[in-house]
N, C-alpha and C positions, 0 to 999 in steps of 0.2 A: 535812858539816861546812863551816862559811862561813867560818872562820877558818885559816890556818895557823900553825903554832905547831912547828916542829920540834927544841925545846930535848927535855932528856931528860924523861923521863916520870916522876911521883912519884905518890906512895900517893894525898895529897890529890887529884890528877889519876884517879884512881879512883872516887872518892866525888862528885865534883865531875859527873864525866861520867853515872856509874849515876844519880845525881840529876837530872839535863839532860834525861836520856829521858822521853818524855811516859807517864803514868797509872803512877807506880813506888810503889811501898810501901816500906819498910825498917825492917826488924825488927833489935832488939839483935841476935838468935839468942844461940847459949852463949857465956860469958865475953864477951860483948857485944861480939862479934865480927858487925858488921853484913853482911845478907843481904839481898840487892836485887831488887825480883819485881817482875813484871810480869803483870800478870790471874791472881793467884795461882799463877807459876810464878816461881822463882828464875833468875836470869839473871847475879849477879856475888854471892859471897859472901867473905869470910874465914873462912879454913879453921882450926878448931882443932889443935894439934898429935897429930898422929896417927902409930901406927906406920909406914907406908907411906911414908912422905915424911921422911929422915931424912940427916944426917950420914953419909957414908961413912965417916970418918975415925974420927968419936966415935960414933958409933952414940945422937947426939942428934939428936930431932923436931924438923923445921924448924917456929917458930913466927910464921913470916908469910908462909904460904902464901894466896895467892889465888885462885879457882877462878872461871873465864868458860866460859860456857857456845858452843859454835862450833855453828855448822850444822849439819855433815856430817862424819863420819870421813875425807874427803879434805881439809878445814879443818883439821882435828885434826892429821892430818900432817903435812900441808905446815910448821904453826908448829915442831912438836914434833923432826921430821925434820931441820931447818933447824940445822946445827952452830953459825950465828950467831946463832940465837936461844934468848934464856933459858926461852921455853918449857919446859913436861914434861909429862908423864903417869906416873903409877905404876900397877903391876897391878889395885890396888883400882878405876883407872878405865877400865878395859879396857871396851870399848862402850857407854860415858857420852861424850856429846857433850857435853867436855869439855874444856880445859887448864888447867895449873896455872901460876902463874906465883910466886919468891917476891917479897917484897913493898922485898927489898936489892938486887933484879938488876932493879924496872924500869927504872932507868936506864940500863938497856943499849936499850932501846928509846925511841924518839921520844915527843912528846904525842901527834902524829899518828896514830903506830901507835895506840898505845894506844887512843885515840879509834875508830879503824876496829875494835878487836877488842871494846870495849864496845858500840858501836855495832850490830856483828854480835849478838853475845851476843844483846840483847835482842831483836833483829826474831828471832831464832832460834827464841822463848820469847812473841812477842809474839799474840796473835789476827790473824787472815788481814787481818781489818779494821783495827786499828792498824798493823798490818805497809805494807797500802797508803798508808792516811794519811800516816803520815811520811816514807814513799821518794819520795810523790807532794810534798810541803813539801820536803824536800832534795834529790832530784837533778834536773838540770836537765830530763833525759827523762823526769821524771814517775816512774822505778821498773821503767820499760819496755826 
C-alpha cells in the first residue's frame, strides 16, 4: 500500500479496497450482499445472517458479518486469538481459511489494517501469477 491512512476503518473502506485489487469480479450474492473474487475464487464477502454467528444475549444473528479469506490457520489465529481484536471465527468455520469480522466493530481496527487483511485475503485466493504481479508492483523487494 503507498499511502498511510491510520484513521479507523469503515465498511465503505471494505468495498473500496476489495475493488482496488487487480482482475476482481463482484457479484450481488444473496440479499445483495456483495462477494468479491478473484480468478473465480471468493476472497472478501458479506455474510448473510446465519445461525452460527449470533447475539449472546438475545440469541439474535449478527446481520453485518464480514468474511476475509487469510492464508494460513496461523493468520487465522493470530487475528482471532488476539483479545484486542475484533476478529472471530465460529464452529461452522473450523478449517476454512478464514475470519469474520462484524461490519459495527471495524472501527476498532485501523484503514491500515484493514488494507493489510484485504490485501492478504486476495493474494491468498489469487493465481501464483497474479499473486507475483502485484507483490512484484508493491513491495519494494519485489515479493522477495
Amino acid at each position: 500500500m503507498t499511502r498511510r491512512e491510520t484513521r479507523p476503518a469503515r465498511v465503505e473502506d471494505v468495498h473500496d479496497l476489495a475493488l482496488g485489487m487487480p482482475h476482481v469480479t463482484v457479484y450481488p450474492g444473496t440479499q445483495n450482499r456483495p462477494v468479491y473474487q478473484v480468478g473465480g475464487k471468493s476472497f472478501v464477502f458479506f455474510r448473510n445472517p446465519r445461525p452460527d454467528a449470533f447475539d449472546p444475549d438475545t440469541g439474535e444473528r449478527y446481520d453485518d458479518v464480514i468474511v476475509l479469506w487469510v492464508p494460513s490457520e496461523g493468520d487465522k489465529l493470530a487475528l482471532v486469538q488476539d483479545e484486542s481484536s475484533p476478529f472471530f471465527t465460529t464452529p461452522h468455520f473450523d478449517g476454512h481459511l478464514s475470519v469474520l469480522i462484524r461490519a459495527r466493530h471495524l472501527g476498532e481496527i485501523s484503514y491500515d489494517e484493514l488494507a493489510e487483511v484485504v490485501q492478504e485475503a486476495w493474494l491468498s485466493r489469487a493465481s501464483p501469477r497474479r499473486q507475483a504481479a502485484w507483490l512484484s508492483a508493491h513491495l519494494p523487494d519485489g515479493g522477495s
